[in-house]
C-alpha positions as CSV (number, residue, x, y, z in Angstrom):
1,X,141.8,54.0,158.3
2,X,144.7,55.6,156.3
3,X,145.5,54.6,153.0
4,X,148.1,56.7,152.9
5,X,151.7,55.1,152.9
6,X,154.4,56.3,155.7
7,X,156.9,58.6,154.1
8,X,160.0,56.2,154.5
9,X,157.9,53.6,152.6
10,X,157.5,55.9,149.9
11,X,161.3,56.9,149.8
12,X,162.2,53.1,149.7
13,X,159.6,52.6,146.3
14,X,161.1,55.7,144.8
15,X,164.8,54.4,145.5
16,X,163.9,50.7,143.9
17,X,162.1,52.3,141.0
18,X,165.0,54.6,140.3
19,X,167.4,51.4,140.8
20,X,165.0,49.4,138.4
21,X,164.9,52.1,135.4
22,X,167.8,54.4,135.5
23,X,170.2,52.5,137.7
24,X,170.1,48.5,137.6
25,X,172.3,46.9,140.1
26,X,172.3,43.4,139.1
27,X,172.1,40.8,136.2
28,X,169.4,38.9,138.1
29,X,167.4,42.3,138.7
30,X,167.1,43.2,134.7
31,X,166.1,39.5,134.1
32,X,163.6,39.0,137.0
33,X,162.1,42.4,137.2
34,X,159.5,42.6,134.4
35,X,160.7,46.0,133.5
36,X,163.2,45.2,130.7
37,X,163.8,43.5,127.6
38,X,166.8,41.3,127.6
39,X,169.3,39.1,125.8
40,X,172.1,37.1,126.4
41,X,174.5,35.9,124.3
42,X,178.4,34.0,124.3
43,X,181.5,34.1,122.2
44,X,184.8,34.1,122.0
45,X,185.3,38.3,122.4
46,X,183.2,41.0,123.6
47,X,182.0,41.8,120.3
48,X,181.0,38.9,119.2
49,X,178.9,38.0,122.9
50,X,176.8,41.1,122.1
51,X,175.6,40.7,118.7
52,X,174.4,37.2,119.9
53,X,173.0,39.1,123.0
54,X,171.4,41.4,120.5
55,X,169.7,38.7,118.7
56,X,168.3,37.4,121.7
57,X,166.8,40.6,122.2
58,X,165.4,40.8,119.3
59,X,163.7,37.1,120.0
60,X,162.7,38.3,123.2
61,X,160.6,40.8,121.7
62,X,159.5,39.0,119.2
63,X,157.8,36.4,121.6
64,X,156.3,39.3,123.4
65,X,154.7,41.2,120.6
66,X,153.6,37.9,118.3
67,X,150.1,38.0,119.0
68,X,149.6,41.7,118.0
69,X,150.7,41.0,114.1
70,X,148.0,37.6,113.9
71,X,145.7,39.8,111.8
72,X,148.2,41.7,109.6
73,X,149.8,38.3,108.5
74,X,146.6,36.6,107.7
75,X,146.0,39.4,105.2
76,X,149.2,38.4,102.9
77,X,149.5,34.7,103.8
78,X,152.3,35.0,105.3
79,X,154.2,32.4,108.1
80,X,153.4,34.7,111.8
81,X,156.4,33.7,113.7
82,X,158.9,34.4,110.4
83,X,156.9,38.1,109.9
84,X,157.2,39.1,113.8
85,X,161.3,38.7,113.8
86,X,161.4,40.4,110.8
87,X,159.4,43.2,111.9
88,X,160.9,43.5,115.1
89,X,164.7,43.8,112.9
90,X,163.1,46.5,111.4
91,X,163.3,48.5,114.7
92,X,166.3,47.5,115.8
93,X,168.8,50.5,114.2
94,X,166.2,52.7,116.5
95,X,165.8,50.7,119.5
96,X,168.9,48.9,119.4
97,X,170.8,52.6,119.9
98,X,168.5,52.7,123.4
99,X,169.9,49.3,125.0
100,X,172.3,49.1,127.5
101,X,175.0,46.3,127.9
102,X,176.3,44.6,130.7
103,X,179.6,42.4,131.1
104,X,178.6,39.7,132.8
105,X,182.4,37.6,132.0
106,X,185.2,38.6,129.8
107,X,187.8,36.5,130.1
108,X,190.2,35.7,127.2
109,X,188.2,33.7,124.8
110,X,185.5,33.2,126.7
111,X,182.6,36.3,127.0
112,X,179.4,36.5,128.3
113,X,177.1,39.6,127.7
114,X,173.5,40.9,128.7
115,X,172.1,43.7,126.6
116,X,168.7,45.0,127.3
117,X,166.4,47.9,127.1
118,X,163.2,49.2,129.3
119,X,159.7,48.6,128.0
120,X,158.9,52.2,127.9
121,X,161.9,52.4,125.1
122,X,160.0,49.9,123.3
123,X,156.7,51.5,123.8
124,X,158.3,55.0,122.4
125,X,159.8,53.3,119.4
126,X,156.3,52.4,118.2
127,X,154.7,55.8,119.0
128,X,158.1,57.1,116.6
129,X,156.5,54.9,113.8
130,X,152.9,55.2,114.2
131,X,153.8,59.2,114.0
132,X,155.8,58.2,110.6
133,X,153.1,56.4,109.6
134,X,150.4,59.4,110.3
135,X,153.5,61.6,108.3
136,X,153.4,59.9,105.3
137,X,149.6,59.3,105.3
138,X,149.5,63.8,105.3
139,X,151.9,63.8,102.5
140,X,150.3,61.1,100.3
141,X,146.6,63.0,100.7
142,X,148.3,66.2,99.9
143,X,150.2,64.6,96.8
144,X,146.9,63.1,95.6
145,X,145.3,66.8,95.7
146,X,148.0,68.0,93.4
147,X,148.0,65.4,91.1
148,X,151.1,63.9,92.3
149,X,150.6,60.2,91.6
150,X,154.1,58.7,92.0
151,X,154.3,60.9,95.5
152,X,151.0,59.9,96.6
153,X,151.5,56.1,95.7
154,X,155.2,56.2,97.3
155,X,153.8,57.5,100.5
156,X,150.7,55.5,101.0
157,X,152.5,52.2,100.1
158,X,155.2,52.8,102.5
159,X,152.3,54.0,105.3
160,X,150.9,50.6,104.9
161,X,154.1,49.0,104.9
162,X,154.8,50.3,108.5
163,X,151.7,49.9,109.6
164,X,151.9,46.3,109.1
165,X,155.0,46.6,111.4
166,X,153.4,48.4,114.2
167,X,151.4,46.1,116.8
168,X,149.0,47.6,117.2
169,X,148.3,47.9,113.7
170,X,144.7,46.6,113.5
171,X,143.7,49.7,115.8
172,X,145.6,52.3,114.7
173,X,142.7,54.8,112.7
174,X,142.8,58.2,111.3
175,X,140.7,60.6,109.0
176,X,140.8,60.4,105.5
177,X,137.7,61.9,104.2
178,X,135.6,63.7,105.8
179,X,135.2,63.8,109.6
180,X,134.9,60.1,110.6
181,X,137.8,58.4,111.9
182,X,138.3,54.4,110.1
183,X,140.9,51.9,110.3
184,X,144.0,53.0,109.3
185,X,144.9,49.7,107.2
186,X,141.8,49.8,105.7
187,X,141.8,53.5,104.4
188,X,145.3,53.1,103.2
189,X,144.6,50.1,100.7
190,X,141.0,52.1,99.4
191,X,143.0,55.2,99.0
192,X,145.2,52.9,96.5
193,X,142.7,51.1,94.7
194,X,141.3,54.8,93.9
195,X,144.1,55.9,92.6
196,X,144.3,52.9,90.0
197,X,141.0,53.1,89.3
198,X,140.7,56.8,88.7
199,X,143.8,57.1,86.6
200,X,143.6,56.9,82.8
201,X,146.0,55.7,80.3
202,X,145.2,56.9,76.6
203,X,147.5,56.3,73.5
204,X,147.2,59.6,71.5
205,X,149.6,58.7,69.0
206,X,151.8,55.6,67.3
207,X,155.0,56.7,65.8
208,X,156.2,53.7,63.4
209,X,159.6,52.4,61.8
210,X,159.9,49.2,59.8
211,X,164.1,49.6,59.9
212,X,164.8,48.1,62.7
213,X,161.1,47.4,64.0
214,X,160.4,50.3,65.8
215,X,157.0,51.8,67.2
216,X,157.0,55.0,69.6
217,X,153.7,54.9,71.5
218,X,152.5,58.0,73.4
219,X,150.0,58.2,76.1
220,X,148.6,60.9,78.4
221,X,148.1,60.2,81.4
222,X,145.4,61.7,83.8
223,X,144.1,61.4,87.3
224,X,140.5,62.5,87.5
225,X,140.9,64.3,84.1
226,X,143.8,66.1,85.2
227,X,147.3,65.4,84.0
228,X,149.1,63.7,86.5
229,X,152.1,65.9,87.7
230,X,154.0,62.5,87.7
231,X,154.1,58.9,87.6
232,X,156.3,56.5,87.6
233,X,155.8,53.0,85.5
234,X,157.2,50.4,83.3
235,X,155.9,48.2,80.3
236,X,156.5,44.6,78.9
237,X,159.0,43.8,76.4
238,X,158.0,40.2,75.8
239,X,161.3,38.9,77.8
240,X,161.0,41.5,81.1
241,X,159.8,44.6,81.8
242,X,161.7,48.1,80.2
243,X,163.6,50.2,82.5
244,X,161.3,52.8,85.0
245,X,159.8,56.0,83.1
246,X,159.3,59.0,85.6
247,X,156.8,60.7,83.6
248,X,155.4,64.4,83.9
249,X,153.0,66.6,83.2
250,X,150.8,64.1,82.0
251,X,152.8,62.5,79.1
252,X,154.3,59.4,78.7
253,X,156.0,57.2,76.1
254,X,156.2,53.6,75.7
255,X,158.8,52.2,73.0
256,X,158.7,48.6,71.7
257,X,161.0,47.1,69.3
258,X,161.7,44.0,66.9
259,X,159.3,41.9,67.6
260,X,157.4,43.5,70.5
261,X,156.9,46.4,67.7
262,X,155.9,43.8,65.1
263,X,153.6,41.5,67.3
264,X,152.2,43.1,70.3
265,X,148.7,43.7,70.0
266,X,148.1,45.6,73.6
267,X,151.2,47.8,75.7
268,X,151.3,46.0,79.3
269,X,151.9,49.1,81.9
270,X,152.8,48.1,85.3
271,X,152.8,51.6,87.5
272,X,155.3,51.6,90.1
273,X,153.7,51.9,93.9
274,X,156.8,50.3,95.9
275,X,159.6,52.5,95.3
276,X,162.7,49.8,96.5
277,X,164.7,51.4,94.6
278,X,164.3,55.3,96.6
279,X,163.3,53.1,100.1
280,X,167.2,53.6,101.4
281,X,166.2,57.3,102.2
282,X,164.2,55.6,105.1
283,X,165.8,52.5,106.8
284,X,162.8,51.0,108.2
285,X,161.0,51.3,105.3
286,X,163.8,49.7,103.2
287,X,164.1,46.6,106.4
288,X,160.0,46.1,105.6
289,X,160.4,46.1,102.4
290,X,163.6,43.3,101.9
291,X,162.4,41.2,104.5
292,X,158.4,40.9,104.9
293,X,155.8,39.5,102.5
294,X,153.9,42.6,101.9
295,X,150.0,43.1,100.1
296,X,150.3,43.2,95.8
297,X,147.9,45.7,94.1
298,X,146.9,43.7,91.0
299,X,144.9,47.3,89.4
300,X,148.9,48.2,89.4
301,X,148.8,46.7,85.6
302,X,147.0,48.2,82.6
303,X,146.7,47.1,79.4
304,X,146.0,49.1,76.3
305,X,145.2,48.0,72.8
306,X,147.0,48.6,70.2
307,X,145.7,47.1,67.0
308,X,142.2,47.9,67.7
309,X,143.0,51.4,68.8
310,X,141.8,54.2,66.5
311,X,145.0,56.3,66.5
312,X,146.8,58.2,63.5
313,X,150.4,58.3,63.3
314,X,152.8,61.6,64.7
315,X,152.7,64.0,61.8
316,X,155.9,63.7,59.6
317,X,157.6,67.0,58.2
318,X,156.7,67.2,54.6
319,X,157.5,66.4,51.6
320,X,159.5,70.0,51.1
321,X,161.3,69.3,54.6
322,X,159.0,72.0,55.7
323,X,158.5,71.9,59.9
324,X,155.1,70.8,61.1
325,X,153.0,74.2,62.1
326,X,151.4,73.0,65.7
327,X,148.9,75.5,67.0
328,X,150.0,77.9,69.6
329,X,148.6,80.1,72.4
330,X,149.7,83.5,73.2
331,X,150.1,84.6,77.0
332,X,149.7,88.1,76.5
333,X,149.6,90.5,72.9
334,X,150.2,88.3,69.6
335,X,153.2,89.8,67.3
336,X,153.7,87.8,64.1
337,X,157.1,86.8,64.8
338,X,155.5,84.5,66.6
339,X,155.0,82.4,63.9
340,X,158.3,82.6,63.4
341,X,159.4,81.3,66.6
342,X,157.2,78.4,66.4
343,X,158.4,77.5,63.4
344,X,162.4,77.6,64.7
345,X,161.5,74.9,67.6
346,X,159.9,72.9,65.0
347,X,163.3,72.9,62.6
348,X,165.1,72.3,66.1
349,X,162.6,69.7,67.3
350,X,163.3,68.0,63.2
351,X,167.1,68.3,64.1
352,X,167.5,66.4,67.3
353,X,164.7,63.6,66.0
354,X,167.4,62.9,62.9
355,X,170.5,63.3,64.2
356,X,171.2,66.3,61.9
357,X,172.1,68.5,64.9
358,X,174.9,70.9,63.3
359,X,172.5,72.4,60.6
360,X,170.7,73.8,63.7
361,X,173.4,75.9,64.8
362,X,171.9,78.6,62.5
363,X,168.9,79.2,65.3
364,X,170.9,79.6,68.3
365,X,173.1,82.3,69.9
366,X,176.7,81.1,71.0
367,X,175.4,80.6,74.6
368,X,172.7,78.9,73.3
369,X,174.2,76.4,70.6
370,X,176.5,75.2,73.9
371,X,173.5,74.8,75.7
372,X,172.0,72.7,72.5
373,X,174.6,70.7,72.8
374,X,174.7,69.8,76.2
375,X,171.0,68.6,75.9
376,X,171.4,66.4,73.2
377,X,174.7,64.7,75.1
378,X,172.4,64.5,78.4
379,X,171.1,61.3,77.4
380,X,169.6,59.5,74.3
381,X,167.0,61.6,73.6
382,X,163.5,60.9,71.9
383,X,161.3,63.6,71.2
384,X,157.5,63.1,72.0
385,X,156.0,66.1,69.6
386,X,152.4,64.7,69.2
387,X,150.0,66.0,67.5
388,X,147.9,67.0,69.7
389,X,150.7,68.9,71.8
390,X,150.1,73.0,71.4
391,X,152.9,75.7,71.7
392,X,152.8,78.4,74.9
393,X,154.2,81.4,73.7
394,X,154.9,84.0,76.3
395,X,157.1,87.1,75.9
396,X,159.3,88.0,79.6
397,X,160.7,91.8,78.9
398,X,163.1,91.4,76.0
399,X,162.8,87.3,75.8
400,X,160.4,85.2,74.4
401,X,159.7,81.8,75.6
402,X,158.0,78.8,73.4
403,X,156.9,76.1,75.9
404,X,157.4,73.0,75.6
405,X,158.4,70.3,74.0
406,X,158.5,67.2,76.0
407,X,161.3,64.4,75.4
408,X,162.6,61.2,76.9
409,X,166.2,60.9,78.1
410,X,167.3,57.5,78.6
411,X,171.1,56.9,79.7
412,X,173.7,53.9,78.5
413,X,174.6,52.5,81.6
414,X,171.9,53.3,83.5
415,X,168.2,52.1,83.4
416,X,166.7,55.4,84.9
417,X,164.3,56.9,82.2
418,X,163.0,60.6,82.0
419,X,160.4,62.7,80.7
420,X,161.3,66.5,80.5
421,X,159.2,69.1,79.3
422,X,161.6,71.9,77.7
423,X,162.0,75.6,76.7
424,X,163.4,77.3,74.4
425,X,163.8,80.9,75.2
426,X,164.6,83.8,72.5
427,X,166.7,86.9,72.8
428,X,165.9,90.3,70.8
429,X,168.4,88.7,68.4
430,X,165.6,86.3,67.7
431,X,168.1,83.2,68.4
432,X,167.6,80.8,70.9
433,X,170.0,81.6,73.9
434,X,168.7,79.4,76.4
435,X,167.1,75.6,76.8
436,X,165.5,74.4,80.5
437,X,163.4,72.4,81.9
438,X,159.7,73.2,82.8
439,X,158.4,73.3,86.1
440,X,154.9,71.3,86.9
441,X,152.2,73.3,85.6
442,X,150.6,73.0,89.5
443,X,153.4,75.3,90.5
444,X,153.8,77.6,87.7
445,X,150.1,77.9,88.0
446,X,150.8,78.8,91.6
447,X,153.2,81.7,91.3
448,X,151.2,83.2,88.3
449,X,148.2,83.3,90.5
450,X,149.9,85.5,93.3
451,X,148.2,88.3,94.0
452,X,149.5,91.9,92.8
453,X,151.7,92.5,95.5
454,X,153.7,89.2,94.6
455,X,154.7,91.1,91.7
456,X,153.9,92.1,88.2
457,X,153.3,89.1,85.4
458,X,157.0,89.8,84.3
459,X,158.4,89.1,87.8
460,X,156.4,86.1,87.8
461,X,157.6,84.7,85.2
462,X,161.3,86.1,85.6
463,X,161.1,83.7,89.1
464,X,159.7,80.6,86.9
465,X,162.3,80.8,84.3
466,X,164.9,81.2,87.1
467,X,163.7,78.0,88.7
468,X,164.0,76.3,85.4
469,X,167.2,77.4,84.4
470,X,168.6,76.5,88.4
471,X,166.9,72.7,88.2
472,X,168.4,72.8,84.6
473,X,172.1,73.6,85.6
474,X,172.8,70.6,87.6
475,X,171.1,68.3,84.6
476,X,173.1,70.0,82.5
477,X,176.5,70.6,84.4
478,X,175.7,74.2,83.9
479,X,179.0,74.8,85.8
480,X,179.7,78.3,84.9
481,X,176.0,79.1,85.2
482,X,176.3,78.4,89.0
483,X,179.4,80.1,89.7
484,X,177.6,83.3,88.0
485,X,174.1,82.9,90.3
486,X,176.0,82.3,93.6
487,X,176.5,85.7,95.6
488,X,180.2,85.6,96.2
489,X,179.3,85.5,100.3
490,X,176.1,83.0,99.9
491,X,175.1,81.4,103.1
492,X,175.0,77.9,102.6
493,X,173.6,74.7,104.2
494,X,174.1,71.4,103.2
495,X,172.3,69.2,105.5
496,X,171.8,70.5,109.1
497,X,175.3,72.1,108.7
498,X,176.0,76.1,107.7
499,X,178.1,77.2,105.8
500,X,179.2,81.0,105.3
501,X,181.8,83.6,104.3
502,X,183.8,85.0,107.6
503,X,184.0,88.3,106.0
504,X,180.0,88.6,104.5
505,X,179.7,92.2,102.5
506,X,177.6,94.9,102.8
507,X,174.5,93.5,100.9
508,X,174.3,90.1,102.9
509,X,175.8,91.5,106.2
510,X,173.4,90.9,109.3
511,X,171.3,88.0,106.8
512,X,172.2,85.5,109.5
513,X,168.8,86.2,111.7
514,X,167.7,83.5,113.7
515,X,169.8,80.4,112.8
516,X,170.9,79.6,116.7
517,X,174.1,77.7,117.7
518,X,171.9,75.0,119.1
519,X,170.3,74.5,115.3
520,X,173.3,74.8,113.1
521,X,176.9,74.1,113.6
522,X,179.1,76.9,111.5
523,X,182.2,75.1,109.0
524,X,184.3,77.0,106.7
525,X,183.4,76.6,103.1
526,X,183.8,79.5,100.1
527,X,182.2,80.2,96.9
528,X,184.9,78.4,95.1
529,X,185.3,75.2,97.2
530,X,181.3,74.7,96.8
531,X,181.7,75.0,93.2
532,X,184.5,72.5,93.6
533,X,182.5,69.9,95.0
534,X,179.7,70.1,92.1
535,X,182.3,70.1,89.7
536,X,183.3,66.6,90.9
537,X,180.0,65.4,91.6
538,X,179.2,66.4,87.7
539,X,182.3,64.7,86.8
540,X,181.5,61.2,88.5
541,X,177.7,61.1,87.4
542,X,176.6,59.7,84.3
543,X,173.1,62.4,84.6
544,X,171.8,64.6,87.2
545,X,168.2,65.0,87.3
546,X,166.4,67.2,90.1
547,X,162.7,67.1,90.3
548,X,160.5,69.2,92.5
549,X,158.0,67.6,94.5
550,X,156.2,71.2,95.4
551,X,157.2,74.7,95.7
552,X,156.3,77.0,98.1
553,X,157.2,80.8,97.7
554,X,157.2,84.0,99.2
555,X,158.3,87.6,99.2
556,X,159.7,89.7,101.4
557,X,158.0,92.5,102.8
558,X,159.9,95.2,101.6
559,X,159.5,96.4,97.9
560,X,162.1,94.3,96.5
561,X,162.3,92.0,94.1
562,X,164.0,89.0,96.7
563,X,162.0,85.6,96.9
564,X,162.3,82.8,99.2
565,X,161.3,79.7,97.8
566,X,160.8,76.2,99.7
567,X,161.3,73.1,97.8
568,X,160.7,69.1,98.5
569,X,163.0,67.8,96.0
570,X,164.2,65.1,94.7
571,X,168.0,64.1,93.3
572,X,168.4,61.4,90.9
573,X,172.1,60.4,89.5
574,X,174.1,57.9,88.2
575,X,175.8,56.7,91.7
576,X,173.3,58.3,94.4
577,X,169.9,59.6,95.3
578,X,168.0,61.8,97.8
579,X,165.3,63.6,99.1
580,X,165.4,67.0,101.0
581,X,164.2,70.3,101.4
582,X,165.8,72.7,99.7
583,X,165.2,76.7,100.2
584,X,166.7,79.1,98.6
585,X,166.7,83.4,98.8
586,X,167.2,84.8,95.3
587,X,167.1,88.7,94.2
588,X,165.9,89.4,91.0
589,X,165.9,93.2,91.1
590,X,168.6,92.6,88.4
591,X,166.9,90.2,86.4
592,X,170.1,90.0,84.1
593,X,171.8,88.8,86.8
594,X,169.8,87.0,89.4
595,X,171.4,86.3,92.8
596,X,171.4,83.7,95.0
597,X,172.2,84.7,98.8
598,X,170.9,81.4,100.4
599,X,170.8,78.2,99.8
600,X,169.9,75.4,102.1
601,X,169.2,71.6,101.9
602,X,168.1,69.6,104.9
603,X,167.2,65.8,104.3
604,X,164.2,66.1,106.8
605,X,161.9,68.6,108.5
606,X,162.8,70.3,111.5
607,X,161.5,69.4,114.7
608,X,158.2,71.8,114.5
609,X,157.5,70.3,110.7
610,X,159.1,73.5,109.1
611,X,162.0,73.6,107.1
612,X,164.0,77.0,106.3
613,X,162.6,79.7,105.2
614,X,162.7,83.7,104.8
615,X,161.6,83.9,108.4
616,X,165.6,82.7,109.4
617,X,167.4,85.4,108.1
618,X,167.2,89.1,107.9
619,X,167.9,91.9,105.5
């Protein structure tokens, strides 16, 4: 016997499934069919019907999914109904823009709505996550091999935050070392615990002042005896914990004062892992986070002794106001003006410690002296010259560049802290004529180690100190500096939106390449009303500070000198903060005058993972 079904049986199954998914022809069909998820609410207007409706959904699911989140809850002691609803809000700015609505009465004053979505919505919403989820996981193991820490923290916290909102959380696995596959949950919170227990706090020096009671502590800080790249912590006071200190390149600072400086006999450091504060740039993330008990990692807190500790205090210039002589090392062929060089940061690095900061305008060049200046009106700067820190000296055609000093920036009205390694960089005057900030030694080390081809040591390091002095010029509302870098035709795109000259000139004509109508959308927007918008966004911010998360650079093939360089970075100010991908195309066959033909920020990957790059455009 056939068990094959007659053909206008199989046209009639078709027709109701069709009517059932796509096309729902009744009220009593979406509540009795089993296929949807449904809500209905009342009130005095349309509007106010569906939010009801919509939180009737949202119950509705909640009931449905319950069971799956028994284990998660049990691991943070939480109340299971109260952790469901609050996971399920977390979904609903994605699933909510899937449902459907249906009037059911609307009569003045009196409105009754049905809102509802398909279980196979549902079901895609938590393959989205579990796919964020796997994202961040990627990104927090590649982090950790580079040394990242407050990358690698950031993104394994917030993995295990959504995986607690994913049902099927307790089976979700993936590899983290290795070839065998293990519970996702469980790798995430080991993968923590490591990094607390392999990173290492050390005092290296106490900086003291009995007027008011001051003591400067500074600590390296290392991650398998590597200097973390960055980290992000705070320390007790005595009343409350001290403001956030993003620290780099494995120094740190802690300062206490009155009586924290006069009684504390161990510094309290409590490393941040949760990142509320940067959990806007992903909604659900930042629902999770305000609304559901979540797992505390006590190894989060260290404590250091301080009275016991054998440390000796920073070197003071002596008694003949001459500069402390801190060893240096040569990248290339010593010249004894060296010395000399070393010696200048030193007065500099003496100035800006006491305040004394016009008797330094004998070391810089005009250019420079404004740039001086704009450094020490950044923020409230402390300078962290230990004595253990040792001078890089490396001469870049007619330039010479002693790296670095670091220093902390703190701001008045705002309670965002930095750490910024700087350099000072000489002309053939022998005056300083530029200050920036240093890259992370990771991707220094990376372009230096290119191969050949890349391009000689001097290119190399004509491509670092131009990513300096561009991160630099927003810190430092380097205004004019940006108008001069800027090709007067740039291609720009802000977001997923390009921007371009109508009329480009010879040297960028034809750089447009493969950006398609169906990726980019095409606005006016010039040179000079680009410059306009920085110009107000310097004006409104207290401080600009961009960090790089990683660099990736290349070449093109041809023999000149124009780099494409791929950036994850990250955009603190005063009144906003982000995180994109930012790419930009620079020439530097005129090293003088280094151009920027592209420049693009996207706040997310594309589609395929990639983000911008040399491959977009021609030449």
């Amino acid at each position: 016997m056939s068990n094959k079904l007659p053909i206008h049986k199989i046209a009639l199954l078709l027709l109701l499934a069709l009517s059932l998914s796509a096309y729902p022809q009744s009220v009593d069909i979406i509540k009795n069919s089993g296929y949807y998820y449904w809500g209905i609410g009342t009130g005095s207007n349309f509007n106010a019907a569906r939010r009801n409706a919509l939180e009737n959904l949202s119950e509705s699911i909640s009931v449905q999914v319950q069971s799956d989140f028994e284990q998660v809850v049990r691991q943070v002691n939480g109340d299971l109904t109260s952790h469901v609803k609050s996971v399920v809000r977390t979904y609903s700015s994605a699933v909510l823009d899937r449902y459907e609505t249906r009037s059911i009465k609307d009569e003045p004053g009196d409105s009754e709505v049905l809102v509802y979505i398909t279980r196979q919505d549902l079901n895609l919403m938590f393959q989205t996550r579990e796919q964020m989820i796997r994202d961040f996981i990627h990104q927090a193991q590649r982090a950790e091999r580079e040394y990242r820490i407050a990358d690698a923290l950031r993104y394994y916290y917030w993995a295990l935050v959504l995986n607690s909102s994913h049902r099927d959380n307790v089976k979700l696995r993936h590899i983290f070392e290795g070839n065998q596959e293990e519970s996702m949950i469980m790798g995430i919170n080991d993968r923590i615990r490591s990094i607390f227990s392999f990173l290492d706090f050390t005092i290296t020096g106490i900086r003291e002042q009995e007027s008011p009671p001051t003591q400067e502590i500074h600590l390296s800080i290392k991650y398998h005896n590597h200097p973390v790249q960055d980290i992000d912590y705070s320390y007790w006071l005595g009343d409350g914990y001290a403001s956030l200190v993003h620290a780099r390149n494995g120094i740190g600072a802690a300062i206490l004062t009155g009586e924290a400086a006069r009684n504390f006999d161990r510094l309290r450091i409590r490393i941040e892992y949760q990142y509320f504060s940067k959990a806007g740039l992903v909604p659900e993330v930042e629902l999770m986070l305000n609304n559901v008990e979540l797992p505390y990692f006590e190894r989060s807190e260290i404590h250091l002794p301080l009275k016991e500790s054998i440390v000796r205090p920073i070197k003071q210039p002596t008694a003949t106001g001459q500069p402390i002589r801190r060893n240096f090392e040569v990248i290339g062929t010593y010249k004894p003006e060296y010395n000399t060089y070393r010696d200048v940061v030193e007065y500099v690095v003496q100035g800006i410690r006491d305040q004394n900061h016009e008797s330094q305008r004998q070391w810089f060049s005009d250019e420079g002296y404004e740039m001086y200046q704009k450094l020490i009106g950044y923020g409230n700067v402390t300078v962290l010259d230990r004595e253990t820190d040792t001078f890089r000296i490396v001469r870049v055609g007619d330039e010479v560049m002693v790296r670095s000093v670091p220093m902390l920036f703190a701001f008045r009205n705002n309670r965002e802290r930095f750490i910024e390694s700087v350099v000072f960089s000489f002309n053939n005057q022998n005056k300083i004529n530029s200050i920036s900030f240093s890259l992370g030694q990771i991707a220094i080390d990376d372009i230096l180690s290119r191969p050949e081809r890349f391009g000689s040591y001097e290119d190399k390091y004509f491509l670092i100190r131009f990513m300096e002095d561009y991160k630099t010029a927003y810190s430092l509302e380097r205004l004019d500096y940006l108008k001069a870098i800027f090709d007067e035709n740039a291609l720009i795109i802000v977001g997923n939106v390009v921007k371009r000259s109508p009329e480009p000139v010879e040297n960028v004509r034809g750089m447009y390449g493969n950006l398609s109508e169906d990726q980019v959308e095409y606005i006016w927007l010039n040179k000079s009303e680009y410059m306009e918008r920085l110009k107000m966004v310097f004006n409104r911010n207290e401080f600009i500070n961009i960090h790089f998360e990683d660099n990736q650079v290349r070449k093109t093939e041809k023999n000149e000198k124009i780099y494409g360089i791929q950036i994850a970075q990250h955009y603190y100010s005063s009144t906003y903060a982000d995180k994109g991908y930012l790419f930009l195309m620079i020439d530097l066959n005129d090293t003088i005058n280094p151009k920027i033909y592209v420049r693009t920020w996207q706040p997310q990957k594309n589609p395929d993972g990639s983000i911008f790059g040399l491959e977009d455009f021609r030449f």
